[in-house]
C-alpha positions in Angstrom: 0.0 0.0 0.0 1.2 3.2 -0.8 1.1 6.7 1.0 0.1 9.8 -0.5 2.6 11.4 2.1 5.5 9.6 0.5 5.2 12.3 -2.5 6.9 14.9 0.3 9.8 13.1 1.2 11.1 11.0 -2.3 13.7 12.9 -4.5 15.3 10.2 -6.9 13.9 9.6 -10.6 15.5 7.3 -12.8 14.5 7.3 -16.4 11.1 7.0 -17.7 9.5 4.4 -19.0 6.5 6.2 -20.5 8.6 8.7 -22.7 6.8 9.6 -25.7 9.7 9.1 -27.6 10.2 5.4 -26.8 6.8 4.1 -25.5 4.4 4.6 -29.0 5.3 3.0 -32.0 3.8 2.5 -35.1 3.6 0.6 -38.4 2.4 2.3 -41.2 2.5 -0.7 -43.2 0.0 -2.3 -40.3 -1.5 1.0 -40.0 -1.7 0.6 -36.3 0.0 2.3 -33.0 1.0 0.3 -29.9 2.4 0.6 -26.7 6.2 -0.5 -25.7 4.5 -3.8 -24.7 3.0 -4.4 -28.4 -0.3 -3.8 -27.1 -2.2 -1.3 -29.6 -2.9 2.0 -29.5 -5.9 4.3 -30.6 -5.9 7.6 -31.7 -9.2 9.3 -31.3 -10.4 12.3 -33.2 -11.6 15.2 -31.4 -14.7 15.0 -33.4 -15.3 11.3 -32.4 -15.6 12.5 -28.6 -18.2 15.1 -29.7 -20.4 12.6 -30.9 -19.9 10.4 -28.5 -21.2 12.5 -25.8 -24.0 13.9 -27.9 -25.3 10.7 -28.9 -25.3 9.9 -25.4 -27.1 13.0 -24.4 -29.5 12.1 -27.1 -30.2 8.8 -26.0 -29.4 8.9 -22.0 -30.3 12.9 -21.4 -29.2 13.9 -17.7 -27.9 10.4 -16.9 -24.7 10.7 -19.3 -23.1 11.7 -16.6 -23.5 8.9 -14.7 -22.5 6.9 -17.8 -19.7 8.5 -18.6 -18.4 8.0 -14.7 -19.5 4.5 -14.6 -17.0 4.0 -17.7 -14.2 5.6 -16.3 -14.4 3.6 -13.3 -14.4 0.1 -15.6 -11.7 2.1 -17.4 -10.1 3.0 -14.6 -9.4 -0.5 -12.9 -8.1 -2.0 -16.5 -5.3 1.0 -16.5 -4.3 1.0 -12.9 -3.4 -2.9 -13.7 -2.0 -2.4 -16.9 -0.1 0.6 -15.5 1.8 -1.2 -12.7 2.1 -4.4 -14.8 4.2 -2.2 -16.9 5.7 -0.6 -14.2 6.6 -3.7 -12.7 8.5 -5.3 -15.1 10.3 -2.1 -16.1 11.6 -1.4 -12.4 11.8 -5.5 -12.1 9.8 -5.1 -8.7 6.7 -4.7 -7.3 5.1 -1.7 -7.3 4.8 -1.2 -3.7 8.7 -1.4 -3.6 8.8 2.0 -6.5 9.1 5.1 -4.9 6.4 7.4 -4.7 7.8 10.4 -6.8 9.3 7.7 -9.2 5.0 6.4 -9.4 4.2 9.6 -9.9 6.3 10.9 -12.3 5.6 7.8 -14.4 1.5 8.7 -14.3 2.2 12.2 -15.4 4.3 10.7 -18.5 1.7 8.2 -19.0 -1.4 10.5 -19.0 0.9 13.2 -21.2 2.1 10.7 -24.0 -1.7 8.7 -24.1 -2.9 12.6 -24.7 -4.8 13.3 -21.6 -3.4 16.4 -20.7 -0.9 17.2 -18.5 -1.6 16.0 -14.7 -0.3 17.5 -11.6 -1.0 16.1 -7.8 -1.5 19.0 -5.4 -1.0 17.7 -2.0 -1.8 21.3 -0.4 -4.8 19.9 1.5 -3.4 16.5 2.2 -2.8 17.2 6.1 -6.8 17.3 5.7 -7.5 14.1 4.0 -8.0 15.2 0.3 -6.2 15.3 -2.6 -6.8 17.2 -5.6 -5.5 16.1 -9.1 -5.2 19.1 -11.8 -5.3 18.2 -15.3 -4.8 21.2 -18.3 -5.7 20.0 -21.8 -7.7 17.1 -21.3 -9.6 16.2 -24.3 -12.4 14.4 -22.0 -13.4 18.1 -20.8 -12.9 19.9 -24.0 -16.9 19.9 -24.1 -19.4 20.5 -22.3 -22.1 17.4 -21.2 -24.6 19.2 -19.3 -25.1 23.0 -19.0 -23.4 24.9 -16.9 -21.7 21.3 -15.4 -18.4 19.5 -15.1 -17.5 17.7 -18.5 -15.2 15.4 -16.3 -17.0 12.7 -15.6 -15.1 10.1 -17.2 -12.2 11.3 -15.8 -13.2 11.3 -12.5 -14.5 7.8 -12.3 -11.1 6.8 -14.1 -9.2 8.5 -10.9 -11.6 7.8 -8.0 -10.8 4.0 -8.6 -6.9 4.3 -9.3 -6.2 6.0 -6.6 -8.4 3.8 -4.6 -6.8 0.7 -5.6 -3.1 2.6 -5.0 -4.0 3.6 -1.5 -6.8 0.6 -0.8 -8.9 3.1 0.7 -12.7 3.4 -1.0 -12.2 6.9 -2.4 -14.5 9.0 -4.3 -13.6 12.0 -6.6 -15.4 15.0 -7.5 -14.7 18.0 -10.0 -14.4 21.0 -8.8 -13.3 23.2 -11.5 -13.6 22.4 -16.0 -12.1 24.1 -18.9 -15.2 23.5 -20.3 -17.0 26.2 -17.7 -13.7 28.5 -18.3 -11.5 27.4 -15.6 -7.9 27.4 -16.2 -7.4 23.9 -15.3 -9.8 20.8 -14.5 -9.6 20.1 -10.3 -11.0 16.5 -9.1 -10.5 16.1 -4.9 -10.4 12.7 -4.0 -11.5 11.4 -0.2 -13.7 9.3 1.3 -17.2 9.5 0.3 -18.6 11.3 3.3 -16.5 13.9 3.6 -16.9 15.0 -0.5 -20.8 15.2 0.0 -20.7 18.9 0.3 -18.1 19.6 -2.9 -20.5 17.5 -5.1 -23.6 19.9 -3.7 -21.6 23.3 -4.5 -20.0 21.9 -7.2 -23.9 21.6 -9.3 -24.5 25.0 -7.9 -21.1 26.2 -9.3 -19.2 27.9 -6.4 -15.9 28.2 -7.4 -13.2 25.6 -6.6 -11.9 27.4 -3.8 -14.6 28.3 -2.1 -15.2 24.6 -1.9 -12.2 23.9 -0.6 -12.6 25.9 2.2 -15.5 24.2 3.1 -14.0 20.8 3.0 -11.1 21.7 5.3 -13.4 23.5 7.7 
């Protein structure tokens, strides 16, 4: 099991497996992508999203959000497992045995060269139970599901069950801030369930992330 507090003390990083450079290849005779591991790749077209979430809000109407976070968490459990298989065998040892800034710095490569964005870990409220991830130029936000609401749904079940499954506590995650609404960056707190009830009610009434921060740490 891991510690979130680990990411304060670690200073050591080795080189990284998730480089851009080294981890996609491709065959244009194939016509396919894959990962260092041969396991293929996809590239999906901005457009394709789009659809995607209108069909859904065609078909599914207020409850694509739930959708969309119900997929992330299936999601979500096949990439934690790939991601420390991976991991793993690159470091040749369990994952509980990698440092935490070496596991972190690894996720931030891996979500930057799949295209995600660029993630950061804020551990500024740690010392209070919650963590907040901040992603900039996530395609998954880019836009909006419901009016006036949090496109990040998909991400959010994707990290309420990686982190999780990393700290085998039963976390939940909810967005606090989207692109898609004009924020500068996309901000999802994970804690346990209880204690997030409040940033899920001001985040539909859309109070602005830090004014539900200071709730939560009250």
């Amino acid at each position: 099991m891991i510690s979130v507090a680990d990411l304060l003390t670690d200073s050591y990083l080795p080189s990284n497996y998730f480089a851009s450079d080294l981890y996609i290849r491709g065959s244009l005779e194939l016509g396919i992508l894959e990962n260092r591991q041969g396991s293929r790749l996809l590239a999906l077209p901005d457009n394709l999203l789009k659809a995607i979430i209108s069909g859904l809000n065609n078909e599914t109407g207020q409850a694509t959000q739930f959708v969309l976070h119900s997929c992330g968490i299936w999601w979500g459990k096949n990439f934690y497992a790939r991601f420390c298989e991976e991991l793993s065998e690159y470091y040749q040892k369990p994952v509980a045995e990698i440092s935490m800034l070496e596991f972190v710095q690894a996720l931030q490569e891996c979500w930057r060269t799949h295209g995600w964005g660029n993630l950061h870990l804020n551990t500024d409220y740690h010392q209070k139970g919650f963590l907040m991830i901040e992603v900039q130029g996530s395609p998954f936000t880019a836009h909006a599901i419901q009016p006036n609401q949090p496109s990040g749904a998909l991400e959010s079940g994707v990290l309420k069950v990686f982190f999780s499954q990393l700290t085998g506590r039963d976390l939940d995650c909810v967005q606090v801030s989207c692109e898609s609404l004009g924020a500068d960056r996309n901000r999802f707190v994970l804690g346990l369930e209880k204690r997030l009830q409040p940033a899920k009610d001001l985040a539909q009434e859309g109070r602005p992330h830090d004014a539900i921060m200071q709730t939560l740490i009250q």
